[in-house]
C-alpha positions in Angstrom: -25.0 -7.4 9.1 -21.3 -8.5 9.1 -19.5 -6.5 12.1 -16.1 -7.8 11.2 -13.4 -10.3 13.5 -12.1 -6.7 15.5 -15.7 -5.9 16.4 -14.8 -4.0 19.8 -11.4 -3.1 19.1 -10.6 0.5 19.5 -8.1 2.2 17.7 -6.6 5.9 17.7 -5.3 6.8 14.1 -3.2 9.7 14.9 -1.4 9.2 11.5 -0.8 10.9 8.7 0.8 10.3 5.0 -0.2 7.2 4.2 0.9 3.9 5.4 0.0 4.1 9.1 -3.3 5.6 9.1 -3.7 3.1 5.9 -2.9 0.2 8.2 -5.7 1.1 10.3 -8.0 1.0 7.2 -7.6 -2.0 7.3 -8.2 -2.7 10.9 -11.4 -0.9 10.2 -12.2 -3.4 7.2 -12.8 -6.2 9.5 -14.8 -4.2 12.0 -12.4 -2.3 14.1 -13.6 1.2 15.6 -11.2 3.9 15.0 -10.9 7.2 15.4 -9.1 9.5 13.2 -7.5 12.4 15.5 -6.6 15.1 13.4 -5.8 19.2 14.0 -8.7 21.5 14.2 -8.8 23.7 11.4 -7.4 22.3 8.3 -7.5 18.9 9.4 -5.2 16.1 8.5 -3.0 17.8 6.1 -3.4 14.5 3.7 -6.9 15.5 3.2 -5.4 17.7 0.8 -3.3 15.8 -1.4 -5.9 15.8 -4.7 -5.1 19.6 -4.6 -1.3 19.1 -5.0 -0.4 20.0 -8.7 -0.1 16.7 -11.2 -3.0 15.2 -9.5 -6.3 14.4 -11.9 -9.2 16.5 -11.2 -12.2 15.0 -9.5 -15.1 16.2 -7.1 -14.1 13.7 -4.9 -11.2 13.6 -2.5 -10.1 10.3 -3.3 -7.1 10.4 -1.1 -9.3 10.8 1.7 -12.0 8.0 0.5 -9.1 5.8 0.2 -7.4 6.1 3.7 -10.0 7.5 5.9 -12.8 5.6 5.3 -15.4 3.8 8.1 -13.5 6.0 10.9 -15.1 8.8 12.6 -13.0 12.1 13.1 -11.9 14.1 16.3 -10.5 17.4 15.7 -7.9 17.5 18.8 -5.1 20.0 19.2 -2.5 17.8 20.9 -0.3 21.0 21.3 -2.7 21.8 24.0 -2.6 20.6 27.5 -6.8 20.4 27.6 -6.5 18.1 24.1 -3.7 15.9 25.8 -5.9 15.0 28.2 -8.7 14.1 26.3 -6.1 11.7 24.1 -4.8 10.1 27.9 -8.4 9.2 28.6 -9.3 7.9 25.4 -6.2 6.3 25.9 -6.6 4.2 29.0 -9.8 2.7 26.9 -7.8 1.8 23.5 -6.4 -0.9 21.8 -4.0 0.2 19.7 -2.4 4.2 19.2 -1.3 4.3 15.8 1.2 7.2 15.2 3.1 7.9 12.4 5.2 11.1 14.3 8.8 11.1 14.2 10.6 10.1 17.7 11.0 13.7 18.8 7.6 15.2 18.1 6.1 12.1 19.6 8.1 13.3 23.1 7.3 17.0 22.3 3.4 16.3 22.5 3.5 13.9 25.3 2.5 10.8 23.1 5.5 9.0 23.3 5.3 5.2 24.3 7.1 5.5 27.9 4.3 8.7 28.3 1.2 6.6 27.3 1.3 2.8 28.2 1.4 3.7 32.0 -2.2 4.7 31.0 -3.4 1.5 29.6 -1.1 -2.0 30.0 -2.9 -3.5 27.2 -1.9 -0.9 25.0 -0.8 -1.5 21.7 1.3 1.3 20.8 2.5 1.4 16.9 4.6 3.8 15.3 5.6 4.0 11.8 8.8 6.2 10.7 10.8 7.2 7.2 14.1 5.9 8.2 13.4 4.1 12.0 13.5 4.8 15.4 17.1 4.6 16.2 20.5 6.6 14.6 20.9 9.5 13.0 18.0 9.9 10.6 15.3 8.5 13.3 13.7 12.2 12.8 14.4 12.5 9.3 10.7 13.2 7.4 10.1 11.2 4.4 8.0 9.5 2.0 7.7 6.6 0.4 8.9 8.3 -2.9 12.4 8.7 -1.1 12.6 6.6 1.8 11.2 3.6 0.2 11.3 3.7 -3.5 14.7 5.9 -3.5 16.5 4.5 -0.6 16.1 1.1 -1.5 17.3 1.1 -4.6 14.1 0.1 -6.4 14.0 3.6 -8.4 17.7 2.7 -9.7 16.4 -1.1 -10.3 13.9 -0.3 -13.2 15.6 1.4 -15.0 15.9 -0.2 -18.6 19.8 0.7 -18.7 22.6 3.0 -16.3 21.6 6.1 -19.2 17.7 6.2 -18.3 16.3 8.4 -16.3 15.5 7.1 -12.9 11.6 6.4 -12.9 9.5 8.1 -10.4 7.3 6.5 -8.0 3.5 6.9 -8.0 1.5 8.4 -4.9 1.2 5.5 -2.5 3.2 2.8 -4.1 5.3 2.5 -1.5 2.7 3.4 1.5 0.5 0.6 0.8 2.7 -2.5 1.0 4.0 -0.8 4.0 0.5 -0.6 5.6 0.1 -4.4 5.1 3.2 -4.7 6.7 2.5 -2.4 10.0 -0.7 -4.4 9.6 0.9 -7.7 9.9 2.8 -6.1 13.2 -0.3 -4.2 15.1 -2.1 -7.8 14.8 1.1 -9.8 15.8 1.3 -7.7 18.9 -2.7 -8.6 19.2 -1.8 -12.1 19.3 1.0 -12.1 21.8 -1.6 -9.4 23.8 -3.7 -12.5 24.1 -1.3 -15.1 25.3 0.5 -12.7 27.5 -2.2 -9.7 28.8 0.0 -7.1 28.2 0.7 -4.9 25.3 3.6 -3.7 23.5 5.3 -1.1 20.9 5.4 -2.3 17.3 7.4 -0.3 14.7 7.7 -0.2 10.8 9.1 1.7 8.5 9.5 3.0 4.8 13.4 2.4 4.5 12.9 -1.2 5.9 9.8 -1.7 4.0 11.5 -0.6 0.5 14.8 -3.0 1.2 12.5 -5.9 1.3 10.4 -5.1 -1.5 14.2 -5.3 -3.3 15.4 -8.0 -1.1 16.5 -10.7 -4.0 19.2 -8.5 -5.5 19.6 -6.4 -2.6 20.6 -10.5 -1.1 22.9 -10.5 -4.4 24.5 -7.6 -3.1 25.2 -8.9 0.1 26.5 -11.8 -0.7 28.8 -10.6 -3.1 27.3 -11.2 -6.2 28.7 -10.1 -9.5 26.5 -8.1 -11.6 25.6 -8.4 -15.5 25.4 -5.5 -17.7 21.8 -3.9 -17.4 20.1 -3.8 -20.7 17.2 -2.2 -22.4 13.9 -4.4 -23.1 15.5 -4.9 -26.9 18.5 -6.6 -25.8 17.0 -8.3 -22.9 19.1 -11.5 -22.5 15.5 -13.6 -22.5 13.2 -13.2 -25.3 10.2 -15.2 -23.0 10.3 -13.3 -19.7 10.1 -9.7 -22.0 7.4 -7.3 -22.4 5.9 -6.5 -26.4 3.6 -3.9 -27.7 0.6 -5.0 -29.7 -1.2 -3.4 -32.8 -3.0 -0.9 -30.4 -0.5 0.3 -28.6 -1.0 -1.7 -25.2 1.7 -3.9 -24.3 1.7 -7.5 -22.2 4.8 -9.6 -20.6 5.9 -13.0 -20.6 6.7 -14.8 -17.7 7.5 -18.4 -19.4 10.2 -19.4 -16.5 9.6 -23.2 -17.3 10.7 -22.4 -21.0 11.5 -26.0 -21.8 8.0 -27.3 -22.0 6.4 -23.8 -22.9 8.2 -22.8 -26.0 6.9 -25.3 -28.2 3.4 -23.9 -26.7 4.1 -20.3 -27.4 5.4 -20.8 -30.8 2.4 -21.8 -32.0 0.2 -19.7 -30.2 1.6 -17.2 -32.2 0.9 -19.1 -35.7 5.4 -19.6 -36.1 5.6 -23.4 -35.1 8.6 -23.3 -37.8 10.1 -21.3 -35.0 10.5 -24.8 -32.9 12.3 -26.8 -35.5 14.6 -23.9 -36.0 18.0 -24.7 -35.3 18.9 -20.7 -33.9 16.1 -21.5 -31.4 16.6 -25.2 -31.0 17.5 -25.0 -27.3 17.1 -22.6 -24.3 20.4 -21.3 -24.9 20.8 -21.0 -28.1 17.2 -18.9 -27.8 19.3 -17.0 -24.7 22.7 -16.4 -26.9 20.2 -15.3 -29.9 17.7 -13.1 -27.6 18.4 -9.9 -29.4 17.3 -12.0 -32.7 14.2 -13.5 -31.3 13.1 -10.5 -29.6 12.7 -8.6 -32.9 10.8 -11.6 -34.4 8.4 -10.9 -31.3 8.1 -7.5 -31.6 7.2 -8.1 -35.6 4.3 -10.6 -34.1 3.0 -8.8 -31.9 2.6 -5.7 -33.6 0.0 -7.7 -35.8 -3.0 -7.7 -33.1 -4.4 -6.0 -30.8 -4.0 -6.4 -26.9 -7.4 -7.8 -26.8 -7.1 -10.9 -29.5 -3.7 -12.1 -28.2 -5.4 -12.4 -24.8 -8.0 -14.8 -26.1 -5.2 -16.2 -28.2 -2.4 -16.6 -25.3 -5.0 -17.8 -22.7 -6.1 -21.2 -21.6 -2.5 -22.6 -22.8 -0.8 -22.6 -19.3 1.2 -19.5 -20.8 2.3 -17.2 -17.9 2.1 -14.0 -19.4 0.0 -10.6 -18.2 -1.6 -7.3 -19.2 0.4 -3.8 -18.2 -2.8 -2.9 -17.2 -3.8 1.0 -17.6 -6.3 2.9 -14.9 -8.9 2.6 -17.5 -9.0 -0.6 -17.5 -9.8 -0.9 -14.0 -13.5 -0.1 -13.1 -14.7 -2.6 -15.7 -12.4 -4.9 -14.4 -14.5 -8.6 -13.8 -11.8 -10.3 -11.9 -10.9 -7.8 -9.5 -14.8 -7.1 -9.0 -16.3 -11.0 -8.3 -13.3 -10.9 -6.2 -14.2 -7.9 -4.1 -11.1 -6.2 -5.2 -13.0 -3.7 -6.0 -16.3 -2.5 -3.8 -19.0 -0.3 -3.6 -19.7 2.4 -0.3 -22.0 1.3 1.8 -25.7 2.2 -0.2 -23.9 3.4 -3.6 -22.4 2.2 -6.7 -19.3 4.3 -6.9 -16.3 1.2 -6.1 -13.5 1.9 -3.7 -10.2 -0.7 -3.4 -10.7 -3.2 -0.5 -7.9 -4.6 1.3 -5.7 -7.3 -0.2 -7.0 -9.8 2.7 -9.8 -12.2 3.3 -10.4 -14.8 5.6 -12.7 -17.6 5.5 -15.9 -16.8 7.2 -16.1 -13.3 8.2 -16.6 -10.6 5.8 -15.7 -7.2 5.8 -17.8 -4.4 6.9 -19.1 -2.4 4.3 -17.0 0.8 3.6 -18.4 3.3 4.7 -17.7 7.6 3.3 -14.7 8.9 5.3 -15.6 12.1 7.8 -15.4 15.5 7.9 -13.2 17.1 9.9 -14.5 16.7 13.4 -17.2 15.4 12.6 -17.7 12.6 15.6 -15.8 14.8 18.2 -19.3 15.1 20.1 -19.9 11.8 20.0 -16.9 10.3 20.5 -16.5 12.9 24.0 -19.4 11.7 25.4 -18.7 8.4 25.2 -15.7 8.8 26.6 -17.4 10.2 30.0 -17.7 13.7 28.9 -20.8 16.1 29.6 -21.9 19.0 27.7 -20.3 21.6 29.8 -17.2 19.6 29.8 -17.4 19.5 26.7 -18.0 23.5 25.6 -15.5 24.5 27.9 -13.2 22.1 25.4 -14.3 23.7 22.4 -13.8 27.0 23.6 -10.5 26.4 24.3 -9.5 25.5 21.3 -8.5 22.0 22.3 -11.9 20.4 20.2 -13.4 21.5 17.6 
């Protein structure tokens, strides 16, 4: 079986909340071993974010599934001096620490990057934070639903006009583009570990991450740009890169940016080729000055079939247009599942969402159920040198468990 590119490479998640202990999900998709430190007791405290109110009922914790899965768990206590040094010698045998503790919590338990790369010069040590490392708000919590999506302006952005309501972010949105991007770091530093023999400290954030995802008018901004008028999806200033509901209530969006050689395409697609030779629509600005007008002769078309018809109507033209998908749609989803989008657990049938990366000629390891709460701390002692007396004397102190 496939044991992934990072067979060998051993990585400490002591993350929580979501993008860093996400990012080494996906380290553990192509093979990586890591191990999830988490307290004894209650355990990570994002195992239980299903139980927060608003969130659907399931059996499963599918939070956990999500984040947590292929790693094995070690219930430490780091507030302990005994569980401090069992992280220093796991430590001196890792690849890459992966914390997600703000700057002064990080120096209060002795896992700060001056405090642990003495241990192991290889060491990749990657932190992820709300708002940075440096300046004022360096210890400031946060999420993604206020230091990305918030902060960045992205919650203010969607908005169909300056009277809506800003629109909330959903659990994770932020956290997972984030992940690819601490990702993208942990495996740069990899590289220049391998030209250079040494490690390094890598850092991401959510403020930094959510900027970028905004970057094109956030650019604007900084260059100066003068702004138009923000307007609802009826008086959207182009009728071809708009969004329309159909018969059955589900909606799609078109993306027709080369409109020129498209709209004669479209038009007849949806059965109004009179709609070419007339002389409102004749040309991409008059269709632009008369959007209001040609929306409205959209919405009227649309409205006549369901989602499902214009599909088969719309494709195979070279029209750029898409579903707003719903979650229902997505377990019978074909396209996502030949593309191992979507995957089953290792020996089941229930799917879980793969990392958005593949390379050519090595496969992923098969995801495997997340842990329980310590679960491998026996295990994962003993093969770091421990013996069972060690090892008892750790767990009656509190320090494993």
């Amino acid at each position: 079986m496939e044991k992934g590119i990072f067979e060998g490479l051993k990585v400490l998640d002591c993350a929580s909340f979501i993008a860093a202990p996400a990012a080494a999900t996906v380290l553990s998709d192509f093979g990586a071993d890591v191990i999830k430190i988490e307290p004894p007791g209650l355990g990570d405290p994002y195992r239980n974010l299903p139980n927060l109110p608003g969130y659907p009922a399931s059996p499963h914790n599918f939070a956990w599934m999500l984040e947590s899965r292929n790693k094995k768990s070690l219930a430490l206590d780091l507030s302990k001096a005994e569980g401090r040094r069992v992280l220093y010698r796991l430590v001196g045998e890792t690849d890459v620490f992966i914390t997600n503790f703000p700057p002064a919590v990080r120096k209060r338990l002795g896992i700060t990057y001056e405090e642990l790369m003495p241990l192991n010069e290889r060491l990749i040590y990657a932190s992820f934070t709300g708002y940075g490392e440096k300046g004022a708000e360096a210890d400031k919590p946060g999420f993604d639903s206020n230091a990305y999506w918030a902060r960045s302006g992205l919650m203010d952005l969607v908005r169909a006009d300056e009277h809506t309501t800003p629109a909330r972010s959903v659990a994770g949105m932020g956290d997972h583009p984030c992940a690819m991007a601490f990702y993208g770091a942990i495996v740069t530093a990899l590289y220049k570990r391998e030209r250079t023999g040494t490690g390094s400290h890598v850092s991401s954030n959510l403020m930094a991450n959510g900027i970028w995802a905004a970057s094109v008018l956030a650019q604007a901004k900084l260059c100066g740009a003068k702004f138009q008028e923000r307007r609802p999806r009826e008086r959207a200033l182009n009728a071809v890169t708009n969004h329309y509901q159909c018969k059955d209530g589900r909606w799609l969006i078109l993306s027709l940016l080369n409109e020129e050689r498209q709209w004669p395409t479209l038009a007849t697609c949806l059965g109004r080729e009179d709609l070419i030779t007339d002389p409102r629509f004749a040309t991409r600005p008059d269709r632009h000055v008369r959007s209001v007008e040609l929306i409205k002769i959209f919405d009227d078309i649309f409205a006549t079939r369901d989602l499902a018809e214009w599909r088969r109507i719309l494709d195979g033209n070279g029209l750029v247009f898409g579903v707003v998908g719903i979650l229902d749609d997505i377990p019978e989803d074909k396209q996502m599942i030949e593309n191992e989008v979507l995957v089953p657990f290792e020996g089941e049938t229930m799917l879980t969402i793969s990392s958005p990366i593949w390379v050519d000629g090595s496969k992923k390891v098969r995801p495997r159920r997340p842990p329980g709460i310590g679960e491998h701390s026996d295990e994962i002692l003993r093969g770091a040198g421990y013996d069972e007396e060690a090892i008892r004397q750790l767990r009656a102190s509190g320090a494993v468990a």
